[in-house]
C-alpha positions as CSV (number, residue, x, y, z in Angstrom):
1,X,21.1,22.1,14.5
2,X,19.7,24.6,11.6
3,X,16.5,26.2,13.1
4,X,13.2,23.5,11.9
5,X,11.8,25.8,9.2
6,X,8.1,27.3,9.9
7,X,5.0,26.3,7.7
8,X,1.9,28.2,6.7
9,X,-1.1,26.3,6.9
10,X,-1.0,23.6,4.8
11,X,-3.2,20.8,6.2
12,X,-6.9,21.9,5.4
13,X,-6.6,19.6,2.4
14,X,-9.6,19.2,0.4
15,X,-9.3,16.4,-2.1
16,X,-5.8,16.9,-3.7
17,X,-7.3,16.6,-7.6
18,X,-10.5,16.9,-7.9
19,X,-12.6,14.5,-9.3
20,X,-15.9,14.7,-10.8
21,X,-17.7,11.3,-10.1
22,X,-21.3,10.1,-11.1
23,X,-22.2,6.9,-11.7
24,X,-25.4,7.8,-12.7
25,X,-24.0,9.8,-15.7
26,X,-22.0,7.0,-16.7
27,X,-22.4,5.6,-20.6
28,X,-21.9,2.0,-22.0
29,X,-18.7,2.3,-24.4
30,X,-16.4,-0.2,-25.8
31,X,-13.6,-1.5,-24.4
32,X,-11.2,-4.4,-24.6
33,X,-11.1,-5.0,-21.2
34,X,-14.5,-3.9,-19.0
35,X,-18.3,-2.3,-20.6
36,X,-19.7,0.4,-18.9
37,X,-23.4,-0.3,-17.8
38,X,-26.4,1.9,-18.4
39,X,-26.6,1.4,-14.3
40,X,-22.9,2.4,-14.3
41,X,-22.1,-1.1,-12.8
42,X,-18.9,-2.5,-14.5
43,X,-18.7,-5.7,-16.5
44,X,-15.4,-7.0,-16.8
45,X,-14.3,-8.7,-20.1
46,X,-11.9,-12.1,-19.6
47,X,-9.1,-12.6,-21.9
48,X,-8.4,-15.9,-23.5
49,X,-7.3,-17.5,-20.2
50,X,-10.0,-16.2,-17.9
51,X,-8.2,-12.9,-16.8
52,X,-9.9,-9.9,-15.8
53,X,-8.8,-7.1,-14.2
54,X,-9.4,-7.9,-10.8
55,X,-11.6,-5.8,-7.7
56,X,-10.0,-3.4,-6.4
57,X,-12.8,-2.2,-3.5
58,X,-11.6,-4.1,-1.0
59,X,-9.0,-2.3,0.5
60,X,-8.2,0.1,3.5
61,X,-10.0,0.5,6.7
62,X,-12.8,-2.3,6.9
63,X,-12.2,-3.0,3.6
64,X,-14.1,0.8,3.3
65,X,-17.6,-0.4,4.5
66,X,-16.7,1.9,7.6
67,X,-15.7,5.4,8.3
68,X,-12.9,6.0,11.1
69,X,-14.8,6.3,14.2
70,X,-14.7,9.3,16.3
71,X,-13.4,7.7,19.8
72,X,-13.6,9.5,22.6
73,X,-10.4,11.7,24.1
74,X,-9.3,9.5,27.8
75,X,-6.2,11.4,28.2
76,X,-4.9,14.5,27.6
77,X,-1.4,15.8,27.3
78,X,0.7,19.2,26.9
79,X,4.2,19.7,25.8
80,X,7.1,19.5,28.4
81,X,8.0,22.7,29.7
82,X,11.6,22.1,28.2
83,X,13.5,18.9,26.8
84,X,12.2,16.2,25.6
85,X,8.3,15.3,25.6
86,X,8.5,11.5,24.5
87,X,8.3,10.3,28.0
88,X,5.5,12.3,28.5
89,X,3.6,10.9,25.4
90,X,4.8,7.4,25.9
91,X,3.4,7.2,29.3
92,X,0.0,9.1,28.6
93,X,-0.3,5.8,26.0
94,X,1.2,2.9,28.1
95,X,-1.4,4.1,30.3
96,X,-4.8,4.1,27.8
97,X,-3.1,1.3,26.5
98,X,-4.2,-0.6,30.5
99,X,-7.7,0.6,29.9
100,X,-10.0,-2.0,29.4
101,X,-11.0,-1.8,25.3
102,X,-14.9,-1.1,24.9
103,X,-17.1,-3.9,22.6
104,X,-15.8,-2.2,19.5
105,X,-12.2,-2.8,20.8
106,X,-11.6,0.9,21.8
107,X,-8.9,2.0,24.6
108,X,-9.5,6.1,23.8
109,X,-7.8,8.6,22.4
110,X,-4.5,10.4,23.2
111,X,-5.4,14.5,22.9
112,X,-1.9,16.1,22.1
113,X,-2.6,19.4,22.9
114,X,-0.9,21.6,20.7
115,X,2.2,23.0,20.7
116,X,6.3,22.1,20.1
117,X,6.8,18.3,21.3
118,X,10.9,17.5,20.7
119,X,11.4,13.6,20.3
120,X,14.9,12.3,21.2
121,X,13.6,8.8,20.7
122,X,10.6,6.7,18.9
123,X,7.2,6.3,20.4
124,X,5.9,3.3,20.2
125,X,2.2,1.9,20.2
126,X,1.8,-1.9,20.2
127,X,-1.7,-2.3,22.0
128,X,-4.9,-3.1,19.9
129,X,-8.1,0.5,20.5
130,X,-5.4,3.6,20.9
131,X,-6.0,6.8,18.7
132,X,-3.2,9.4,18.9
133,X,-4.7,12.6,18.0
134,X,-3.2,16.0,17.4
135,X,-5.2,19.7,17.3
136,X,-3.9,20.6,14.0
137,X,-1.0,19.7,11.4
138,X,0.1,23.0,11.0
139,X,2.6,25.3,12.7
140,X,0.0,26.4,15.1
141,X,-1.2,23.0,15.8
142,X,0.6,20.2,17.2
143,X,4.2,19.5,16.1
144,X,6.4,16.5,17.1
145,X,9.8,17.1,16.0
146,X,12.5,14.3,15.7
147,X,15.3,15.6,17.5
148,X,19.0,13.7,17.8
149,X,20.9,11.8,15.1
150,X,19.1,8.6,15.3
151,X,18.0,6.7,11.7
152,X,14.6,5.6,13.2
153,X,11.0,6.1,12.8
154,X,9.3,8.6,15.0
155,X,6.2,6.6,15.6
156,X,6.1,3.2,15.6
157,X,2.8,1.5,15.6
158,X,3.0,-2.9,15.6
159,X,1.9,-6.0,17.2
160,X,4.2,-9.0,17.6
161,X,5.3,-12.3,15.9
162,X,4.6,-13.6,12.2
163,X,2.1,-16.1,10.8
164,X,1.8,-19.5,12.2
165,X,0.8,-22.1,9.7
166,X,-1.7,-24.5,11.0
167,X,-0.2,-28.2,11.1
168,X,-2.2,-30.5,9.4
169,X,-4.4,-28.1,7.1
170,X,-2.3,-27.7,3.9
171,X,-3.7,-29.0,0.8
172,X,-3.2,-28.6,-2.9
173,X,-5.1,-26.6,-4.9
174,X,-6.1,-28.9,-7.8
175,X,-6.9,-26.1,-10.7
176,X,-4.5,-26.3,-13.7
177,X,-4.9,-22.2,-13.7
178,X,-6.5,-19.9,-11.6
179,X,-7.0,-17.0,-13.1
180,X,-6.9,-13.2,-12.4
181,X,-10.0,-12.1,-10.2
182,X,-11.2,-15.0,-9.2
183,X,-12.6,-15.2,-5.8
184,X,-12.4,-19.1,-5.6
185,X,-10.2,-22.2,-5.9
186,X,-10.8,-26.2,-6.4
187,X,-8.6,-27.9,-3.6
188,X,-8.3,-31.5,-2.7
189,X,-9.3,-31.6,1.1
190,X,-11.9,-28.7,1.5
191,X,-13.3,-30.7,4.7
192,X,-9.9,-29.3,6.3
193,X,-11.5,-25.8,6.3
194,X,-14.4,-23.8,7.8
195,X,-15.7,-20.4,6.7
196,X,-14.6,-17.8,8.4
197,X,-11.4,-19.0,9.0
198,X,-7.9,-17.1,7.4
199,X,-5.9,-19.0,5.2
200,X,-2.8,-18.3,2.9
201,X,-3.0,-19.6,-0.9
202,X,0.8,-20.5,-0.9
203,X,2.5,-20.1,-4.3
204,X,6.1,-21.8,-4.4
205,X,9.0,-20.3,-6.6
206,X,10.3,-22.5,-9.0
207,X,13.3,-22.7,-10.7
208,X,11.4,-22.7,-14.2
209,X,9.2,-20.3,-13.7
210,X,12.9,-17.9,-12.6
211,X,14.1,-18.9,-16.0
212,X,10.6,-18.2,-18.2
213,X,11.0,-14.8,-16.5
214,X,14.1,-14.4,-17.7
215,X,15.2,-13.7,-14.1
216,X,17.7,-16.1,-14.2
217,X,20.1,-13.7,-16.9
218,X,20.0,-10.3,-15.7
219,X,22.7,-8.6,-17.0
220,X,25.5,-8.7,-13.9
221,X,27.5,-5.8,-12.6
222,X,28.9,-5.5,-9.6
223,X,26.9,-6.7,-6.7
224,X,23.9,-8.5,-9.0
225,X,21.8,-10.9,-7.9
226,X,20.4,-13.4,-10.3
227,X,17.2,-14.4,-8.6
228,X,16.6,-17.7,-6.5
229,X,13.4,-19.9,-6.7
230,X,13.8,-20.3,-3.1
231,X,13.3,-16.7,-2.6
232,X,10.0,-16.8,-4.4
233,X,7.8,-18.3,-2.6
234,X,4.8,-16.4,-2.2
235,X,2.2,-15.8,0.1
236,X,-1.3,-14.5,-0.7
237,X,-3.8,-14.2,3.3
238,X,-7.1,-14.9,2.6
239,X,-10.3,-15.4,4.9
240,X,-12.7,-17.9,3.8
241,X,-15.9,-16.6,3.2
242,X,-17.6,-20.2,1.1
243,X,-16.9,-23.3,0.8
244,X,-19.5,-25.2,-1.9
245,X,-17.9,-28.9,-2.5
246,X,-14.3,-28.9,-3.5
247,X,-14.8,-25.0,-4.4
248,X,-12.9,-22.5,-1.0
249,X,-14.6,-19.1,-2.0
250,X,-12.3,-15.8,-0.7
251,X,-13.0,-12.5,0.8
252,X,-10.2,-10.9,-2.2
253,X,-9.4,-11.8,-5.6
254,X,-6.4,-13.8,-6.7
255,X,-4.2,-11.1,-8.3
256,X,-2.0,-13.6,-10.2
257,X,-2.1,-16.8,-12.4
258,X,-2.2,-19.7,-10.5
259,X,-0.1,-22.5,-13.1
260,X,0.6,-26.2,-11.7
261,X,3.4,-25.4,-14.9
262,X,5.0,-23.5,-12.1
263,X,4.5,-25.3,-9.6
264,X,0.5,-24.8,-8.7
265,X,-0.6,-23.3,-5.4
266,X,-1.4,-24.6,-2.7
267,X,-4.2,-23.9,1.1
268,X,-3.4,-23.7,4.4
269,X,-5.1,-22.3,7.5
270,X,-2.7,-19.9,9.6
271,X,-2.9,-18.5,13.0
272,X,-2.0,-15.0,13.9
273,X,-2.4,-13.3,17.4
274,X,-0.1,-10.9,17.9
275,X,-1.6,-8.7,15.4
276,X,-2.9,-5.3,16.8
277,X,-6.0,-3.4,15.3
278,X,-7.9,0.0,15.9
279,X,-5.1,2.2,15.8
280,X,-5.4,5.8,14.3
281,X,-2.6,8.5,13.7
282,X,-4.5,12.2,13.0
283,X,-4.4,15.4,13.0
284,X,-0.7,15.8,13.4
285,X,2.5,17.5,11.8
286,X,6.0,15.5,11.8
287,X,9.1,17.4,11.8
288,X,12.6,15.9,11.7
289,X,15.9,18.0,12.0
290,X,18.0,18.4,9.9
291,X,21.7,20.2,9.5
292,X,21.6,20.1,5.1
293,X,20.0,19.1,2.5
294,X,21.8,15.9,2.2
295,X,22.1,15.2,5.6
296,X,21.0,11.6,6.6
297,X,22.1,11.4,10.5
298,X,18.2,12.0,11.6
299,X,14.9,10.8,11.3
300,X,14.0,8.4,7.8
301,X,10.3,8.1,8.5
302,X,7.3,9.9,10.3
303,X,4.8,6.8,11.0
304,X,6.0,3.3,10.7
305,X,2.9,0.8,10.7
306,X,3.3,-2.9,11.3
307,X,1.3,-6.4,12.0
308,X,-1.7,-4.4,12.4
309,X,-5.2,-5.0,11.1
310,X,-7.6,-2.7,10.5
311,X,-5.8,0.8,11.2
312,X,-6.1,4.9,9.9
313,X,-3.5,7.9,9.4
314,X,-5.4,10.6,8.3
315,X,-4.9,14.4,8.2
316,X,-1.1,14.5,9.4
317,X,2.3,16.6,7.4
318,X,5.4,15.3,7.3
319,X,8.3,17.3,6.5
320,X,12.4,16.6,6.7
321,X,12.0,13.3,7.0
322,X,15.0,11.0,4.8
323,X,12.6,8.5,3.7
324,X,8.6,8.4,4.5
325,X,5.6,10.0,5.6
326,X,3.8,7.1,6.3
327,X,5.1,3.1,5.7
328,X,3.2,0.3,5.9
329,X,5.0,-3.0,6.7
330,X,4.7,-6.7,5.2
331,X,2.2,-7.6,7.7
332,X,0.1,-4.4,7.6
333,X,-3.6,-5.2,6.7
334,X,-6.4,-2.7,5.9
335,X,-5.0,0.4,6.4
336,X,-6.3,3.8,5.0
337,X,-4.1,6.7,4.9
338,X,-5.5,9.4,3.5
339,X,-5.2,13.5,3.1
340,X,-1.4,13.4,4.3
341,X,1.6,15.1,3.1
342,X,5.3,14.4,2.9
343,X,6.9,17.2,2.4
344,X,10.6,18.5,1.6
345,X,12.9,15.2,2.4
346,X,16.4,15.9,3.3
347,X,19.0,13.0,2.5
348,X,21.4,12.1,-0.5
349,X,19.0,11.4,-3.8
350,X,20.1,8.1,-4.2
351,X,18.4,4.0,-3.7
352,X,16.7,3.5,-0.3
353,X,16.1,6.9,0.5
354,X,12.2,9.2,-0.4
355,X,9.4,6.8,-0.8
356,X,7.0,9.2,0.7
357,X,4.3,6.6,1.0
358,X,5.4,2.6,0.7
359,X,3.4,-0.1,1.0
360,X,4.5,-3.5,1.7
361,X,1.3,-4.8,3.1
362,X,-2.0,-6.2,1.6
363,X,-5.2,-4.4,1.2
364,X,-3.8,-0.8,1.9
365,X,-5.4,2.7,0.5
366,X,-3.8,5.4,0.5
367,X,-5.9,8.5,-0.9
368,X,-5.9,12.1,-1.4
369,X,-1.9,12.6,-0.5
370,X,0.3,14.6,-1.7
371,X,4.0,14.7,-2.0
372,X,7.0,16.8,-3.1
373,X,10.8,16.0,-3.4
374,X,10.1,12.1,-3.6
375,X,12.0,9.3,-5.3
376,X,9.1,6.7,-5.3
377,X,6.3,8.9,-3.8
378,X,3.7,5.6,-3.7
379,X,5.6,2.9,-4.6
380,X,5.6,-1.1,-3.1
381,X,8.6,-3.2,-2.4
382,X,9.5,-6.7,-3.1
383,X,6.8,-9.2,-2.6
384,X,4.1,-7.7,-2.0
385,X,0.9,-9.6,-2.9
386,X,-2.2,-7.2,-2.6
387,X,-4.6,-6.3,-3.7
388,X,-3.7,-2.7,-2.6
389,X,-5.0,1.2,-4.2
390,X,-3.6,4.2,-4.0
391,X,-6.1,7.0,-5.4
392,X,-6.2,10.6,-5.9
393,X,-2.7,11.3,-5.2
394,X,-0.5,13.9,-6.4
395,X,3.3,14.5,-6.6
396,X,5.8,17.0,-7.4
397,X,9.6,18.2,-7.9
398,X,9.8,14.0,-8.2
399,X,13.5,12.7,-8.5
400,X,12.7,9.2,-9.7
401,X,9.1,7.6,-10.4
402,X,5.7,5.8,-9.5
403,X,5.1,2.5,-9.1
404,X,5.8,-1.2,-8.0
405,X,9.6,-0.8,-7.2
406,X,11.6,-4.1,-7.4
407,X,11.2,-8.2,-7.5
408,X,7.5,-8.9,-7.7
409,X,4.9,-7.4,-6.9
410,X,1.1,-8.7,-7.4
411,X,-1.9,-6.6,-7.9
412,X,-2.4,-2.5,-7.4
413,X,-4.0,0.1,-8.9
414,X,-3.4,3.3,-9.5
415,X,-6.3,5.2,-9.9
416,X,-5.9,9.5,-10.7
417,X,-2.8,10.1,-9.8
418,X,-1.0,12.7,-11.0
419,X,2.8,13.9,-11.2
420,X,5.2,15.7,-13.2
421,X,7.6,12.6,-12.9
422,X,7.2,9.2,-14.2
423,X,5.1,5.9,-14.0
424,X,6.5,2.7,-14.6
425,X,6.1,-0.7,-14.5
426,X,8.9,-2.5,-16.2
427,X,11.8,-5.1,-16.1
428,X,14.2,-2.6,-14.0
429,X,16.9,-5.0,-14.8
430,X,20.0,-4.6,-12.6
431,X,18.9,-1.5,-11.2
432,X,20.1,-1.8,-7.4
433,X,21.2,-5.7,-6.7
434,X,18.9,-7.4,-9.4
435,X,15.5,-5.5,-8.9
436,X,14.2,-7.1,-12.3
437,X,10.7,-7.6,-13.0
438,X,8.3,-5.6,-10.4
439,X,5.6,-7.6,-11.0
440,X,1.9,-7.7,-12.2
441,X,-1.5,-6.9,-12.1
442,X,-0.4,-3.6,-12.2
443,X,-3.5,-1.2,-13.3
444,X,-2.9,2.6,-14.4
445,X,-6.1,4.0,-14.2
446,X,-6.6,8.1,-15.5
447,X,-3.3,8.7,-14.7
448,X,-1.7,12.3,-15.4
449,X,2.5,11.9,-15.8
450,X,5.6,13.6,-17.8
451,X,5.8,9.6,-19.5
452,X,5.4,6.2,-18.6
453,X,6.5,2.8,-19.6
454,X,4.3,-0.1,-18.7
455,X,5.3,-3.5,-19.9
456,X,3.9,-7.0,-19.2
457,X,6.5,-9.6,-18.1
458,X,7.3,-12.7,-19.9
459,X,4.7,-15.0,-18.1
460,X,2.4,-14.5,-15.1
461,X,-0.2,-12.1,-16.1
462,X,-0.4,-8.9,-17.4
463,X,0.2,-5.1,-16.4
464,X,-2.2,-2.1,-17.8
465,X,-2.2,1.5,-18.5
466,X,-5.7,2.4,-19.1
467,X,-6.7,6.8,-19.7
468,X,-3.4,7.6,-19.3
469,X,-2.3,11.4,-20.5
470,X,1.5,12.0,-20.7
471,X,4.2,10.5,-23.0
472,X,4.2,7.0,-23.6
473,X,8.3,5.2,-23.5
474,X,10.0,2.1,-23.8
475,X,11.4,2.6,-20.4
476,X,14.7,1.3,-18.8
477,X,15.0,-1.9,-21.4
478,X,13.8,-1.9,-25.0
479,X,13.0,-5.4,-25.8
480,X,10.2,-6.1,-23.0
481,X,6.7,-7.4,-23.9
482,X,4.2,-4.2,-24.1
483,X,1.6,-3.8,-21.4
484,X,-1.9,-3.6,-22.1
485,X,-3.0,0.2,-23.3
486,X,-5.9,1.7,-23.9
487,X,-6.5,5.2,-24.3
488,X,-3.3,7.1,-24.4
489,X,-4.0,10.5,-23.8
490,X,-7.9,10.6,-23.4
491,X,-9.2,9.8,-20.0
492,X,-12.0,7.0,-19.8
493,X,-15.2,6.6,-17.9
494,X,-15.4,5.8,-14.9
495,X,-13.5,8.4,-13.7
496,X,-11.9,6.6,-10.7
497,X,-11.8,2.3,-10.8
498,X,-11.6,2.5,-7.1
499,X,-14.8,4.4,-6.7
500,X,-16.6,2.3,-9.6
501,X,-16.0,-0.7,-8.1
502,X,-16.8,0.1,-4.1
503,X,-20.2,2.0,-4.9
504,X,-20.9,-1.4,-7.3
505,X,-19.9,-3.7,-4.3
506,X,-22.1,-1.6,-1.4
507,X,-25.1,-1.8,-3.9
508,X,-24.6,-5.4,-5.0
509,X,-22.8,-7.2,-2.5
């Protein structure tokens, strides 16, 4: 194997762009879409159907009302003398993981002393109250390097099943349109719910809404997929937190029109206990080997997270690695990762491969990161209904661009994020098997890029590019309907969305 290449000290991160943030200085100005209050509180302006651009403060760790606690270290461990340490880390946390959780749901932490820790496997953490904590993601802290061939993910961190629908509970939502930000929906049996309890606003794909999209005639070559209303259904989890006569208020806005033209929407209550929570990833750097630059018979991503609720990765480097620093799965919930890198992927520049941080979850932040070498450095996949931020991110040496990546996505900002690649959210067209429209509620907020196209789809809401500085382009198809823009090339006030709307939520919840 080529010798894992050394690292200077590259983890004391401070904020990766700074940002200069006072609400208190903040001025009313005009604005199509949102004023600027002498208090610095936002109002946002509806468009002709009731759409706003929707709150994005819920998201991340406790929906950030809460810091990462510091938990206490339980078990310490050092690096085997020689060969592999994963069975040594494995069983340091299959052992915490036998602990009885404290009131906060706590197990303790792992200490991983540091030192060189080779991994010929995965290690895996699927028990709720275990933080696995390093002494440093640098070449003189702790390092876990990926030895061994294997396409897998280093650390794997997920609970078990899927969502279970509750029998009996699904009723129709009875709105003709539910519009963009909206924290509440008219249904026809409300006595079927309490608040408090979790529920999923179901949206079914329909066969004209596939054809209004135009999603029905993408342009075929070989291996295209024209898409399938029966792979459209969608899924929005939501916790009831009203319920005032037919009216089922939600913890999270709706981050796309609701239309009975396509189909409505529709409430049920759902059950979900094999989710894990309180898990935390810090203070570590990932290492995968590596025999070229295009070599892809290793490690694809550091930290895999899965069915988990209510989660951190903070202060960890990742560096060979084919695909990610940090991945968040379709049943990922609240997670905050935050002052990471992924750094220097090796694998073939080509589709599947570099999306330094993905989200496929809901309610996800990942903030102050930084990347270089990416394809889709903070990107989401197919179907993912968030809201979800990522803030105050940087990228580099890019190979591809930011953004939403294929077949609907619905609702996420981002907010200061700055790269000398590209942002877009378009119609990719036939790009990979049919990736088509990536979806909506897309918000560019103070964004810094080499260009960026950002269209709105045909139906289904709209996509904005707000503050933007970099070249404006037609992207991949010429054709598409615009997206909403608003000063190109000047940044607006607030600086940061994200931080705008959090500070006005703690002050006026």
């Amino acid at each position: 194997m080529k010798a894992i290449q050394t690292m200077g000290t590259i983890c004391k991160m401070g904020i990766v762009i700074v940002i200069l943030f006072n609400l208190s200085s903040a001025f009313a100005q005009e604005s199509k879409y949102y004023t600027v209050n002498g208090d610095g509180s936002l109002t946002l302006k509806p468009d002709r159907e009731g759409n706003i651009i929707p709150d994005f403060s819920r998201v991340g760790y406790h929906m950030g009302d809460r810091e990462f606690p510091k938990i206490k270290v339980v078990k310490s461990v050092a690096p085997a003398e020689k060969g592999s340490s994963q069975e040594i880390i494995q069983r340091a946390i299959d052992e915490v993981a036998a602990m009885k959780p404290d009131k906060s749901g706590f197990r303790g932490t792992i200490l991983l002393k540091k030192g060189i820790y080779t991994i010929s496997g995965a290690i895996t953490i699927n028990t709720s109250g275990i933080v696995l904590r390093g002494e440093g993601c640098d070449e003189n802290g702790t390092r876990l390097i990926a030895t061994g061939k294997d396409r897998r993910s280093l650390i794997q961190v997920s609970g078990l099943g899927n969502p279970k629908e509750v029998k009996g509970t699904r009723t129709k939502i009875t709105n003709e349109y539910v519009s963009v930000g909206k924290f509440f929906v008219n249904v026809e049996n409300p006595e079927n719910f309490k608040v408090g309890e979790e529920i999923i606003i179901y949206r079914p794909g329909t066969a004209n809404w596939i054809k209004d999209l135009q999603m029905d005639k993408i342009i075929e070559r070989p291996g295209t997929k024209q898409w399938e209303a029966s792979g459209y259904n969608l899924t929005f989890e939501r916790k009831i937190t009203d319920i005032k006569g037919n009216q089922i208020f939600v913890n999270q806005p709706i981050v796309m029109p609701l239309e009975k033209k396509y189909g409505g929407a529709e409430v049920y209550k759902f059950s979900y206990s094999g989710r894990i929570e309180e898990v935390g990833i810090e203070n570590i750097l990932f290492e995968s080997e590596y025999t070229s630059d295009t070599d892809e018979e290793h490690s694809w991503k550091a930290i895999d997270f899965d069915k988990i609720d209510n989660g951190w990765v903070s202060n960890v480097v990742s560096k060979y690695f084919a695909t990610s620093c940090v991945n968040l799965g379709k049943y990922a919930r609240y997670i905050t990762v935050t002052d990471s890198k992924c750094l220097a992927a090796k694998s073939v520049i080509t589709g599947g491969r570099r999306y330094s941080f993905n989200v496929d979850g809901a309610f996800n932040l990942v903030k102050n990161c930084e990347t270089t070498e990416g394809r889709h450095d903070y990107v989401s996949g197919a179907k993912t209904m968030g809201p979800n931020v990522f803030y105050n991110c940087k990228a580099s040496k890019t190979h591809a661009d930011i953004g939403p990546h294929h077949r609907w996505s619905a609702g996420a900002l981002y907010d200061n994020i700055v790269t000398d690649g590209e942002i877009n959210i378009q119609d990719r067209g036939n790009y990979g098997s049919g990736h088509g429209w990536v979806g909506t509620t897309q918000v560019i907020w103070n964004c810094v890029v080499k260009r960026a196209a950002i269209q709105t789809p045909w139906i289904s809401g709209k996509n904005y590019s707000i503050g933007l500085i970099g070249e404006k382009y037609n992207g991949r198809l010429e054709g598409k309907p615009e997206g909403e823009w608003e000063s190109l090339g000047k940044h607006v006030k607030p600086q940061s969305l994200y931080l705008a709307q959090l500070q006005n939520r703690k002050e006026k919840p």
